[in-house]
N, C-alpha and C positions, 0 to 999 in steps of 0.2 A: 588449753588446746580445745576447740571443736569437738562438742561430743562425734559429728560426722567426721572429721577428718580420725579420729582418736578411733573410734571405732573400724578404718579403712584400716586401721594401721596396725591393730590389734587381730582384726581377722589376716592378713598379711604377712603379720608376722606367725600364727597359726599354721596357713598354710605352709610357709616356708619350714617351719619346724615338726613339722606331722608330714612324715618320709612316705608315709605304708600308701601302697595303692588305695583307690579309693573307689568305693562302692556309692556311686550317685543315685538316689532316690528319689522322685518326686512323686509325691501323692497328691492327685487333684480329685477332690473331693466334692459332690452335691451338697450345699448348705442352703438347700431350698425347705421351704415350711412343713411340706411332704416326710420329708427325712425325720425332722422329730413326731410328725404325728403318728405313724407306722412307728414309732421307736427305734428305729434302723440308726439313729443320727446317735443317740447313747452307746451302741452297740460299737458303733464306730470309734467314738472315743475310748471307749474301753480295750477294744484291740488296737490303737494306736499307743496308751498308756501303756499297756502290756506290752507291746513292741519296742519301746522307747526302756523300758525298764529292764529286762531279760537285755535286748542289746549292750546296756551300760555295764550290766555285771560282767561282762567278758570284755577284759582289756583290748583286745586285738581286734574285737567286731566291735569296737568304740571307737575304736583309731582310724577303722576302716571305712566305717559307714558316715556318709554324705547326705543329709536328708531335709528336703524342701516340703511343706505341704503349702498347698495353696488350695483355696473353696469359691465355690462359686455359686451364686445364688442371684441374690437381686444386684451383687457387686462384688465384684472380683477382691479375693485378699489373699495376700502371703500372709499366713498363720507363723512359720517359722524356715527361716533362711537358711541354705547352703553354709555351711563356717564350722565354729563349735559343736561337735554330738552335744557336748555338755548345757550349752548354752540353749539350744535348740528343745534337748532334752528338759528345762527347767519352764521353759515358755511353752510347751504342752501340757506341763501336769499341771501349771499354774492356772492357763488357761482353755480349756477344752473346745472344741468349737460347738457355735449354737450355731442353729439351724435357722433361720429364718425370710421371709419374702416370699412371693408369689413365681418369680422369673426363675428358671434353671438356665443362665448362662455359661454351656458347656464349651462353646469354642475362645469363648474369651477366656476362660479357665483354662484351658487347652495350649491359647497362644499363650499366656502369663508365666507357666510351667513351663514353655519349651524355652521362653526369652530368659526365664529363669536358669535353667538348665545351662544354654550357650554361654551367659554372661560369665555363670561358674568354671565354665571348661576353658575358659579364657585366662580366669584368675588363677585356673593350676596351672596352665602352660605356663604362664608368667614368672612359675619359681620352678619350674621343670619337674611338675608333680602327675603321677602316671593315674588314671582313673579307667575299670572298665567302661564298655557301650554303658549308658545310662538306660534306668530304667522309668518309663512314664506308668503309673497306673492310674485309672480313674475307676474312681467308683460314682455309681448314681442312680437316682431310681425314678427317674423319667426321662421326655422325651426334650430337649431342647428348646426353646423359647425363642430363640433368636432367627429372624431370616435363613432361609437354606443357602442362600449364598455365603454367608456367615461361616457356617458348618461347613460345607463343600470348601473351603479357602484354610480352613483350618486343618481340615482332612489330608488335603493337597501335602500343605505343609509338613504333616506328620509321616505320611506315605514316604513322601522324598527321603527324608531321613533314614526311615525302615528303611525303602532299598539302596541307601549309602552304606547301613552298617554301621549308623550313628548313634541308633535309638533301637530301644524294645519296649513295646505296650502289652500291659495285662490290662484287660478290660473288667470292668467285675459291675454285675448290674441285679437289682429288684423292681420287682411289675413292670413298669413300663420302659424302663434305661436301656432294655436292647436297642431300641429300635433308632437312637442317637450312634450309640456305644459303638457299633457295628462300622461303625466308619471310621474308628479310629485304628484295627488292631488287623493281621491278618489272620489270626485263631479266632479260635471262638469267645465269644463276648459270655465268662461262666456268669451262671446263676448266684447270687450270693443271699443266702437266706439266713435268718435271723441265727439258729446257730453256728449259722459256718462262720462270722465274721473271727471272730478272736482265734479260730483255727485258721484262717488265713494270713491272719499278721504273724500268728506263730510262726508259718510257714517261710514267710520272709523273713523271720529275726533267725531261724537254724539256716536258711540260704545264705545271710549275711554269714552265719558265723561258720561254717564250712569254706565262702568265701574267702574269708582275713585267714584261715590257717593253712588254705592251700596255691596260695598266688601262683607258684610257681609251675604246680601239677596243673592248676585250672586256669588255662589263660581268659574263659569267658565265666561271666558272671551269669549265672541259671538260679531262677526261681522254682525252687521244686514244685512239684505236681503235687493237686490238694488244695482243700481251700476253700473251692467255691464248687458251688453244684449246678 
């Protein structure tokens, strides 16, 4: 068989067999040069590892959580796909992400994540699989590289959403990332400084797992408060 076709058919069958609502994720991430030289970009693996690990130990915020990252730098990449926690989970520890390039391409990171995001809400409805509003976060710690029309078309994109009720963004930015960041979220764009980061993923690994044990009490998926400064 096609490792692509074999692989459709394996995430497919996945979906179909993993019932539990679903907690969609996606982290779009700055993997520009910037990032490892401040150290921020280690940091960040570190609270992604931590997040990926504490998730996995709780059966039910395993089952539940959905989780894309994708980075953006001198070129757009999905680091780990919507499908498997498990799978997802072993292509993070295996491979961390590096930092590297001159460009911070935030909106093509931005559109990557949301094309990302749609494709997958496509794929549950297809087995009649129930998922909260998704959540976008990006983290970054400058200001965008790419034309402002660029940015403003991607902004667009992301607003519409927010007021459908389709999407929710946490924005999370160091030194320079407000001033991109601010276009994406209708709160405030936090501060995230060197030790806030693994206390922010924290953050999201006990929102996940509060999430998977109370579907029925919590119809919306909440990011607690904390995290970022």
């Amino acid at each position: 068989m096609d490792k692509t076709i074999e692989s459709l058919y394996i995430s497919h069958e996945e979906l179909s067999r993993n019932r539990t609502k679903r907690i969609l994720l996606c982290f779009c991430v700055d993997a520009s040069a910037s990032m490892a030289v401040s150290g921020m970009m280690e940091k960040v693996n570190q609270g992604i590892e931590s997040f990926f690990r504490r998730t996995r130990s709780e059966l039910l915020a395993r089952d539940a959580a959905d989780i894309c990252i994708v980075t953006f730098g001198d070129r757009v990449e999905v680091v780990c796909d919507f499908g498997s926690f498990d799978d997802a989970c072993e292509q993070v520890l295996r491979n961390p992400i590096r930092a590297t390039g001159s460009l911070t391409r935030l909106a093509a990171g931005v559109n990557c994540a949301l094309d990302r995001l749609e494709n997958h809400q496509r794929e549950l409805a297809q087995v009649g699989n129930n998922a909260y509003v998704p959540w976008l976060i990006i983290l970054s710690d400058g200001v965008s590289t790419e034309p402002e029309e660029e940015v403003r078309k991607a902004s667009e994109r992301v607003f519409a959403l927010l007021r459908a009720n389709r999407l929710r963004t946490r924005c999370l930015s160091t030194d320079d990332g407000y001033e991109s960041l601010r276009h994406f979220t209708v709160g405030k764009v936090d501060r995230l400084e060197e030790l806030s980061v693994t206390d922010f993923f924290d953050v999201v690994s006990r929102s996940v797992s509060l999430a998977s044990k109370h579907t029925i009490e919590r119809p919306d998926f909440e990011l607690e408060e904390g995290g970022g400064r």
